[in-house]
C-alpha positions as a Markdown table, in Angstrom:
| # | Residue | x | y | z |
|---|---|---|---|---|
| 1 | Unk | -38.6 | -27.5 | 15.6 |
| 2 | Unk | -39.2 | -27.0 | 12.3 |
| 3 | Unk | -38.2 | -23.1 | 12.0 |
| 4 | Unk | -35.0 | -23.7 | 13.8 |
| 5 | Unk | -34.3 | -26.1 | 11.3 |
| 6 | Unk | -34.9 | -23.8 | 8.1 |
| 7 | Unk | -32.8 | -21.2 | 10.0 |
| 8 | Unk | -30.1 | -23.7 | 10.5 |
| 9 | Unk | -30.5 | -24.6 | 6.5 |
| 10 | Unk | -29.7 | -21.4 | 5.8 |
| 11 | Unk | -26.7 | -20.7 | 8.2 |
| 12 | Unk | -25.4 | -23.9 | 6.8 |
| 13 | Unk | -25.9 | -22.9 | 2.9 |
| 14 | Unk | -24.5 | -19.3 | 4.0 |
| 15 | Unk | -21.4 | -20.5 | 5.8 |
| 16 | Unk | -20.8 | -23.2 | 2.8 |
| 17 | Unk | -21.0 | -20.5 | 0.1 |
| 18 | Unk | -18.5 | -18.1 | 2.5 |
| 19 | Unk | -15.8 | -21.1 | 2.8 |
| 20 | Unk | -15.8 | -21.1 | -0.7 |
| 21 | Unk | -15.2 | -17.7 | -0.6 |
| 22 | Unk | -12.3 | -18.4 | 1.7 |
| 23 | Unk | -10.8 | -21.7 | 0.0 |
| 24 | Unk | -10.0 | -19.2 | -3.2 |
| 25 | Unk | -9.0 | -16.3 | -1.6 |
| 26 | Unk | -6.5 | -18.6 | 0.4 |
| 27 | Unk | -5.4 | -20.3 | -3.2 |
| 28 | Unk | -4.6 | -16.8 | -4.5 |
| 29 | Unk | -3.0 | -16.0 | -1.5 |
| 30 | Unk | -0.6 | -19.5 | -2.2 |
| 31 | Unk | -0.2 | -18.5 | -5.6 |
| 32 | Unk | 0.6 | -15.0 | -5.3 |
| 33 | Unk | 3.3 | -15.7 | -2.3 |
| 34 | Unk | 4.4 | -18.6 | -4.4 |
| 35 | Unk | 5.2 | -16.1 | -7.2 |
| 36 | Unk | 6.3 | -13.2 | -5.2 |
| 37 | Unk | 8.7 | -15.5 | -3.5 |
| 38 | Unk | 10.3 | -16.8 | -6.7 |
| 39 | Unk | 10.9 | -13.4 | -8.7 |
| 40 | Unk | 12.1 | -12.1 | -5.6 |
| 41 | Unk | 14.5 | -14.8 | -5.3 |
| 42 | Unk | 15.6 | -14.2 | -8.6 |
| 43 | Unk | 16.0 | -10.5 | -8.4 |
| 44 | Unk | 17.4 | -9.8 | -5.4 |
| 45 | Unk | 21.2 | -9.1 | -6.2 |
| 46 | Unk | 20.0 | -6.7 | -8.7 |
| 47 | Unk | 20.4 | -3.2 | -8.2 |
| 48 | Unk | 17.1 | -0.6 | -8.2 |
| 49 | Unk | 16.8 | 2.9 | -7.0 |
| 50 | Unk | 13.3 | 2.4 | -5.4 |
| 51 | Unk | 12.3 | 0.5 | -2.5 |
| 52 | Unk | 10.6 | -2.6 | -4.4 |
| 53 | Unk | 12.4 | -5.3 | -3.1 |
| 54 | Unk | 10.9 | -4.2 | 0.4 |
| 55 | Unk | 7.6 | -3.4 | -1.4 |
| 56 | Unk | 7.5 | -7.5 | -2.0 |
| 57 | Unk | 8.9 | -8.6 | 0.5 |
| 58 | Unk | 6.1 | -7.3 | 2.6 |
| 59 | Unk | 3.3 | -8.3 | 0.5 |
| 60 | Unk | 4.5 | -11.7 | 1.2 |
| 61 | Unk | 4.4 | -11.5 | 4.9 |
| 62 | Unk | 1.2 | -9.8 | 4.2 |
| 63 | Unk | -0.2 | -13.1 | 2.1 |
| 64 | Unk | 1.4 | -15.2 | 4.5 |
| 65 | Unk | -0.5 | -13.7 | 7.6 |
| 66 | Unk | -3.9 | -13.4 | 5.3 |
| 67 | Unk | -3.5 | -17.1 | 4.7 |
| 68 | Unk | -3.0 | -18.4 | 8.5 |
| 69 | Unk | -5.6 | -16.1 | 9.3 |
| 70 | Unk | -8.3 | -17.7 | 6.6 |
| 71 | Unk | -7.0 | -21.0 | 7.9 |
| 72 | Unk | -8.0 | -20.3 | 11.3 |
| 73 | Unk | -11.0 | -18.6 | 10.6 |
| 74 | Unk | -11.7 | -22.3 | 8.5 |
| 75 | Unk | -10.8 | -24.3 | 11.8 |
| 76 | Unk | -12.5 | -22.5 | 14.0 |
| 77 | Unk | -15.9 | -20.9 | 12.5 |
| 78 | Unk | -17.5 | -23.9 | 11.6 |
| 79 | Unk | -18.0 | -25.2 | 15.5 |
| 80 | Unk | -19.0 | -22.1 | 16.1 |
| 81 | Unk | -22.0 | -21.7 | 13.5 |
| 82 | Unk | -23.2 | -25.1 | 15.2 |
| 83 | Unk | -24.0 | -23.2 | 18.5 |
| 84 | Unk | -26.1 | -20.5 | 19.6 |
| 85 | Unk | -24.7 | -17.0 | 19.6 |
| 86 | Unk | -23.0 | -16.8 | 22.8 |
| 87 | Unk | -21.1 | -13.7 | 23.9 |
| 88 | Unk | -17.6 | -15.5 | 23.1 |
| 89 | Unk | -18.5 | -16.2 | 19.8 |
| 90 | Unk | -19.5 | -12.5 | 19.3 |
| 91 | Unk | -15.9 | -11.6 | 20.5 |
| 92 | Unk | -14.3 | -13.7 | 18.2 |
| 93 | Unk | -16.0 | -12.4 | 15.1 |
| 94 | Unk | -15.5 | -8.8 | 16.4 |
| 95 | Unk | -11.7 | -10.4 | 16.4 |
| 96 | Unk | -11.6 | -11.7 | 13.2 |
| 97 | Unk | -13.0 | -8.2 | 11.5 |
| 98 | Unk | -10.9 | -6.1 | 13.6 |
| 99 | Unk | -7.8 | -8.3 | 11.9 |
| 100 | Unk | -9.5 | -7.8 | 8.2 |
| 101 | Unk | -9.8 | -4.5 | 8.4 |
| 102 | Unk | -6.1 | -4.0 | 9.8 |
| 103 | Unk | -5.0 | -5.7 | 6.5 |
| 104 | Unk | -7.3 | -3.7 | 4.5 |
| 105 | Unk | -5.8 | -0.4 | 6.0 |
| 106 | Unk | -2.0 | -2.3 | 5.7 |
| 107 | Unk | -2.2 | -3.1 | 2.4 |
| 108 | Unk | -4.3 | 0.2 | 0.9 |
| 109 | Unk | -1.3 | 2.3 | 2.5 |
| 110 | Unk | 1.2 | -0.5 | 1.5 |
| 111 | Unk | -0.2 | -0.5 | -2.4 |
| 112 | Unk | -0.1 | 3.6 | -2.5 |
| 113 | Unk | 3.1 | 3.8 | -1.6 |
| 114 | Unk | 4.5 | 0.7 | -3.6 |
| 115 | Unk | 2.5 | 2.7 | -6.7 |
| 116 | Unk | 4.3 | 5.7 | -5.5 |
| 117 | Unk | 8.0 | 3.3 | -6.1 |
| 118 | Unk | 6.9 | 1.7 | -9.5 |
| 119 | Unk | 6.2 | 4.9 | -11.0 |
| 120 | Unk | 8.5 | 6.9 | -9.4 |
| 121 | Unk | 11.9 | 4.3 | -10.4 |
| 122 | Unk | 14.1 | 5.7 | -13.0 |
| 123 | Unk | 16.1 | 2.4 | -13.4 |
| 124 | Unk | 14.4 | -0.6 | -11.8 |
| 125 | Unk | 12.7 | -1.7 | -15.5 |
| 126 | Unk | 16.5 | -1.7 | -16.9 |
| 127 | Unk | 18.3 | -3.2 | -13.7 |
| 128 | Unk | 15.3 | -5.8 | -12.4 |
| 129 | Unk | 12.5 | -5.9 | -14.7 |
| 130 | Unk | 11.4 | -8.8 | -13.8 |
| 131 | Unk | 11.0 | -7.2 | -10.4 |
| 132 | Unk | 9.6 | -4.2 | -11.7 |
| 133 | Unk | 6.9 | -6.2 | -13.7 |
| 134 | Unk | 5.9 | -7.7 | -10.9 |
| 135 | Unk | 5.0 | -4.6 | -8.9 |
| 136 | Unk | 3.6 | -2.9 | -11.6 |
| 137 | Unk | 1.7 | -5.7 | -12.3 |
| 138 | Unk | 0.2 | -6.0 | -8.5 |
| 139 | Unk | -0.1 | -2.3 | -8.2 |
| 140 | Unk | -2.1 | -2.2 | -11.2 |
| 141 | Unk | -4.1 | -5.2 | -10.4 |
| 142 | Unk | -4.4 | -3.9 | -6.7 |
| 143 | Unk | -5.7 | -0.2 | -8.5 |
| 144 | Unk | -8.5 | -2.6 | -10.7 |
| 145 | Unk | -9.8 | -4.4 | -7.7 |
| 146 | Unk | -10.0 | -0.6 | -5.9 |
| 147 | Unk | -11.5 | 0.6 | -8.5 |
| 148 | Unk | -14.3 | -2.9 | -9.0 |
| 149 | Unk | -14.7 | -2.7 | -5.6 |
| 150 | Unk | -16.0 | 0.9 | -5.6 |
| 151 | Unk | -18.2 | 0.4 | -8.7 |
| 152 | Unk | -19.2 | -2.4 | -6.5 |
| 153 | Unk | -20.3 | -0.8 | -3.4 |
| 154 | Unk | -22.3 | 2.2 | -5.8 |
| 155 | Unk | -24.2 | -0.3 | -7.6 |
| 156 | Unk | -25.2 | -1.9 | -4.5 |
| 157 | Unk | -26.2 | 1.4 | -3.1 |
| 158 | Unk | -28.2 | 2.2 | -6.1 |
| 159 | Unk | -30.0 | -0.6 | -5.7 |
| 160 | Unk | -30.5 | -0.7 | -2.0 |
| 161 | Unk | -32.3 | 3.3 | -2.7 |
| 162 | Unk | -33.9 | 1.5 | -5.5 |
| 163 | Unk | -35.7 | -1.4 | -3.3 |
| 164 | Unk | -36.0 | 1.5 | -0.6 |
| 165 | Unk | -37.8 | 3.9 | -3.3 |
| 166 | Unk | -40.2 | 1.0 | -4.7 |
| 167 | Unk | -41.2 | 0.3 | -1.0 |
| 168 | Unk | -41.9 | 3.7 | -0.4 |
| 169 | Unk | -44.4 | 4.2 | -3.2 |
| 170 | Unk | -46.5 | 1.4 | -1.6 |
């Protein structure tokens, strides 16, 4: 019929648009392992009185593991946006969120506590800088994105009361 083709149009543009969305989050996820991986390599013999070899170490299993997972989701979503919703299919996304929002939980804690290291390190910046710039550099990144993302979720919530407000009035 012709509505269950305009909502199948939309699916379509909606799960193109999220695989996008997925295809460059998995390319920073390359990258940023990639890098992790080499200064790590580079630095590990070198002494430092905080934890930040560990505090990289992990963010690389944690890339690794966000990466399979965005590859999966990649193999397996798009047969399932070509059938109906069926009560598997429900599981499986209730799956897939349940495993975002572990590594949303693993890696706020993870970033707290690596920011507690970076600025807590009296000698890692002389001993292993390179090390040290690195987790300054993805604790401070990790703080912007927190700090975007909140911004973020407030404007949309201003909105949202706006558009709730303005239909209100009529």
């Amino acid at each position: 019929t012709v509505q269950s083709m305009s909502v199948q149009k939309r699916l379509s543009f909606r799960y193109n648009r999220w695989t996008l969305v997925q295809v460059g989050i998995l390319a920073l996820c390359v990258v940023l392992v990639g890098a992790e991986a080499v200064v790590l390599g580079f630095q590990w013999n070198k002494p430092c009185d905080a934890p930040l070899k560990g505090f990289v170490l992990f963010l690389i299993v944690l890339g690794v593991a966000a990466s399979i997972t965005i590859v999966v989701s990649l193999i397996v979503v798009p047969p399932l946006a070509r059938e109906t919703e069926t009560r598997s299919n429900k599981v499986l996304v209730r799956v897939f969120l349940q495993i975002m929002l572990g590594y949303a939980v693993a890696t706020t804690f993870w970033f707290l506590l690596g920011a507690a290291w970076v600025f807590s390190t009296d000698t890692c910046h002389k001993t292993a800088p390179h090390l040290y710039r690195l987790s300054l550099a993805l604790v401070c990144a990790w703080l912007a994105a927190a700090v975007l993302g909140f911004v973020a979720c407030m404007v949309a919530i201003a909105l949202s009361l706006r558009t709730i407000k303005r239909e209100a009035e009529f």
